[in-house]
C-alpha positions in Angstrom: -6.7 -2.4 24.5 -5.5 0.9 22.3 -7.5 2.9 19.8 -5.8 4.2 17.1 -7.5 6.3 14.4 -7.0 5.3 10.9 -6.6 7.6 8.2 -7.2 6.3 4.6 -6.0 8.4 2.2 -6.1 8.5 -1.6 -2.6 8.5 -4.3 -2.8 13.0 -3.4 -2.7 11.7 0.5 -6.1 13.6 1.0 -8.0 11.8 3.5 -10.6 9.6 2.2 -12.0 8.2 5.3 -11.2 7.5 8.9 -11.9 4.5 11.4 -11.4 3.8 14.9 -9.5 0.8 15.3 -8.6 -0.9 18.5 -6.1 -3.5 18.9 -3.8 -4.9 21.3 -0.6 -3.7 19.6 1.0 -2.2 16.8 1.3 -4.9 14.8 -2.4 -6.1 15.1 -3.4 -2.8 14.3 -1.1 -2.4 11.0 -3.1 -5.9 10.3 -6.4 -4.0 10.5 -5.1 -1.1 8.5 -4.1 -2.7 6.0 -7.5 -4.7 5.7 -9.4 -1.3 5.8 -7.1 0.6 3.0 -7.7 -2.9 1.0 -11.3 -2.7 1.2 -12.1 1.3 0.6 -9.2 0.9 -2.0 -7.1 3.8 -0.3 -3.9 4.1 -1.6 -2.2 4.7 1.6 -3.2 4.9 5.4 -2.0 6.5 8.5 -2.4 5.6 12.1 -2.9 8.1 15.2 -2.6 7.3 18.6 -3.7 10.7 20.5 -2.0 13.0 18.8 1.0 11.2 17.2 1.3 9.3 14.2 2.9 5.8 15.2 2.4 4.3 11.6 2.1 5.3 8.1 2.3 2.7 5.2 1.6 2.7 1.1 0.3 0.1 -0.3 2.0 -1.8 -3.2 0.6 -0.9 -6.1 -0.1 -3.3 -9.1 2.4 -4.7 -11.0 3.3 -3.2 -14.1 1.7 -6.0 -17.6 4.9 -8.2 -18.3 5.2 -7.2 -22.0 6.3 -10.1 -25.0 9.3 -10.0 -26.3 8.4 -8.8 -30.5 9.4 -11.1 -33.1 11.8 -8.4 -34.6 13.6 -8.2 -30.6 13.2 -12.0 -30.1 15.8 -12.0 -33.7 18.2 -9.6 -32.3 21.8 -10.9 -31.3 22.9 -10.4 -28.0 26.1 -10.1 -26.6 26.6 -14.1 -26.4 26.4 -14.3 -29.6 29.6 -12.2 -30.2 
């Protein structure tokens, strides 16, 4: 089993917090990463193994409020009505 060491970082990348994770492989252990940004709401995280950073990955952030068309846009003509 490997140990990484997870580095949850905030939207200036300063480090936040850090956890030892172990895992199998890569994949499981961007699976665990991604769980512990989630819960301690990091913005982004970083995985170590020794001294080499194998993974580093941001986490989407929310989608920007779909916004309703106005009445005075929704009257506008477009180009198919040309």
């Amino acid at each position: 089993m490997a140990e990484f060491r997870c580095y949850l970082l905030d939207r200036n990348r300063k480090v936040v917090a850090i956890e030892t994770i172990r895992a199998l492989a890569l994949p499981r252990a961007v699976t665990k990463g991604i769980l512990a940004a989630v819960a301690r709401q990091a913005a982004t995280f970083e995985l170590w193994r020794n001294n080499l950073c194998v993974y580093t990955y941001d986490l989407p952030s929310a989608p920007p409020a779909q916004t309703q068309p106005t009445a005075a846009a929704a009257n506008q003509p477009d180009a198919a009505d040309y």
